[in-house]
C-alpha positions as CSV (number, residue, x, y, z in Angstrom):
1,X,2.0,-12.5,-13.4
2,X,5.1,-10.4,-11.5
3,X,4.4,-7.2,-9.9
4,X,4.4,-3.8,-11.6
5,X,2.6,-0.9,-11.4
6,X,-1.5,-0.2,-11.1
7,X,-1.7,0.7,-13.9
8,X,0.2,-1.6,-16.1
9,X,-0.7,-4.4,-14.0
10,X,-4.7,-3.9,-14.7
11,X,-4.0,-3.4,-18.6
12,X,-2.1,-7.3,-17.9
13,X,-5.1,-8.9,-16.0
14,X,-7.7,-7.6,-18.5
15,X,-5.7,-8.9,-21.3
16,X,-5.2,-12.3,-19.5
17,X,-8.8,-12.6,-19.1
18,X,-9.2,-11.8,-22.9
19,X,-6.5,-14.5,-24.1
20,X,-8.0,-17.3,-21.2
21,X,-11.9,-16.7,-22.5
22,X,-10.5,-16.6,-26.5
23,X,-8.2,-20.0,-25.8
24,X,-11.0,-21.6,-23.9
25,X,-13.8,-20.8,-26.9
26,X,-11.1,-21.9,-29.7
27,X,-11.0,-25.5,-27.3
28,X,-14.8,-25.6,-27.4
29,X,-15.1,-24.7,-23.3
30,X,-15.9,-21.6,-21.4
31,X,-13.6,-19.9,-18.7
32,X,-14.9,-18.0,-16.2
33,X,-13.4,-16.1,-13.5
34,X,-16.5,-14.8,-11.3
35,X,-15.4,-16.0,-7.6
36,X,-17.1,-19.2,-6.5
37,X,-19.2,-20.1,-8.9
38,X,-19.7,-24.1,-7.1
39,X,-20.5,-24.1,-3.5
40,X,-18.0,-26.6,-1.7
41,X,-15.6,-25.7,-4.3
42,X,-12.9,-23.2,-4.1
43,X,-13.4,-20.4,-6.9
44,X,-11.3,-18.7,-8.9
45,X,-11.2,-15.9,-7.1
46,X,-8.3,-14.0,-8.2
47,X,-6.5,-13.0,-5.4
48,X,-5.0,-9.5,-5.8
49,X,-2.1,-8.8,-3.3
50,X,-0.4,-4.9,-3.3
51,X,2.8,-3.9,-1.8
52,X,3.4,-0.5,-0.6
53,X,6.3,1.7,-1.4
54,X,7.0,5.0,0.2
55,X,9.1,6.3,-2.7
56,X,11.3,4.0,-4.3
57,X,11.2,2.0,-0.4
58,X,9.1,-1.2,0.1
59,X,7.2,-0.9,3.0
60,X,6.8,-4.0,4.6
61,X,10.7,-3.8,4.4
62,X,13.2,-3.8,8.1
63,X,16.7,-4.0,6.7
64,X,17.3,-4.9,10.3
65,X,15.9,-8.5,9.2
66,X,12.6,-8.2,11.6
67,X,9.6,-9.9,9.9
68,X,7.8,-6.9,9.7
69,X,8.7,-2.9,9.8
70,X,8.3,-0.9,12.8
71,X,5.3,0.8,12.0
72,X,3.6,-1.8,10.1
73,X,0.5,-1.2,12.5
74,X,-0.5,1.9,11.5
75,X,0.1,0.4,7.7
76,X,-2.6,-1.8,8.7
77,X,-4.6,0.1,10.5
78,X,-4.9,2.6,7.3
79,X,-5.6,-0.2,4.6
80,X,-8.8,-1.2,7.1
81,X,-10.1,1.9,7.3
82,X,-10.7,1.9,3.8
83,X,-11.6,-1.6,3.4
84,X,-15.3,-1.0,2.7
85,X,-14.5,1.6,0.0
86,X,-12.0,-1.0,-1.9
87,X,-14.4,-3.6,-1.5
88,X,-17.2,-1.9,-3.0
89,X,-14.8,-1.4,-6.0
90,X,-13.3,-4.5,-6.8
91,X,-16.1,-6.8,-5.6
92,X,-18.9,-6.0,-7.4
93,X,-20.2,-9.6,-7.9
94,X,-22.6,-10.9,-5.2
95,X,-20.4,-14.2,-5.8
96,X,-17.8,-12.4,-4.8
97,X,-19.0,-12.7,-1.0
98,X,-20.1,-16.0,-1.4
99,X,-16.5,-16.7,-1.5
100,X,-16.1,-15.1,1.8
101,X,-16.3,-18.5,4.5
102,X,-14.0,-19.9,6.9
103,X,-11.8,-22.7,5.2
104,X,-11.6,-21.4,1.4
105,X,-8.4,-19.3,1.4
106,X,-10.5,-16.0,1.1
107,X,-10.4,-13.5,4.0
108,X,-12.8,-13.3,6.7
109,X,-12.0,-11.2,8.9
110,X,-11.8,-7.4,9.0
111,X,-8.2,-8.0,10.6
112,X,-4.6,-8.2,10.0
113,X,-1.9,-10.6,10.7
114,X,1.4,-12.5,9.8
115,X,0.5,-16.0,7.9
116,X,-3.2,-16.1,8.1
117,X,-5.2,-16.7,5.1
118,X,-8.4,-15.4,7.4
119,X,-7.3,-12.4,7.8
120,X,-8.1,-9.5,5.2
121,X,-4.2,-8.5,5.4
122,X,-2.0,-10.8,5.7
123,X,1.4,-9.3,6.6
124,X,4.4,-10.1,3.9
125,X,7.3,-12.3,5.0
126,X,10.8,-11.2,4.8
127,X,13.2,-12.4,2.6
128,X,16.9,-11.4,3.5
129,X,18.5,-8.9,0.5
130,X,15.7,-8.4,-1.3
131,X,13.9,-5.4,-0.4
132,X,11.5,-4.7,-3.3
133,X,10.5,-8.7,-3.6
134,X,9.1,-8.9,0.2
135,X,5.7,-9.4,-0.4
């Protein structure tokens, strides 16, 4: 799915889900998307990834070409404090932290960082010209 808004983007995942169970019940099989349902087996987890926009501004953006904005520590530092709050929300399922080992591609640490799938934030690279698609 591309990017959009919240709001619009919630409406498309929960009619994805819909279409995937239907498809899968019409082929005689059952879909499920609760995160790590095998041990030793990566789940399907959905991974969820946001950008921020201050305005009609990415970000994560430098038009200077730098990797990652100037302030993008106290980005960071603001999306952690609130980590336990949006966890609570969108990980309801005990599976959900199940998921949560070294290895998987699931976050582990309460952290941030450029390029590390262990880290709950993992800073967006740049792509040269296109502003609104660094993610």
């Amino acid at each position: 799915m591309r990017y959009t808004d919240a709001l619009t983007m919630a409406d498309n995942v929960m009619t994805y889900r819909l279409v995937v169970k239907q498809i899968a019940i019409n082929q005689g099989a059952y879909a499920t998307f609760m995160p790590k349902p095998v041990f030793g087996i990566n789940g399907s987890g959905m991974h969820v990834h946001q950008s921020l926009f201050k305005g009609d501004r990415n970000a994560f953006f430098d038009p200077k070409g730098n990797i990652s904005c100037p302030n993008l520590p106290g980005l960071c530092c603001r999306l952690l404090k609130y980590a336990p709050e949006i966890t609570a929300i969108n990980n309801q399922w005990i599976n959900s932290y199940k998921r949560l080992v070294p290895g998987y591609e699931a976050p582990v640490y309460l952290s941030w960082a450029k390029r590390n799938r262990s880290d709950l934030i993992r800073v967006p690279e740049y792509r040269p010209g296109k502003e609104k698609a660094t993610e």
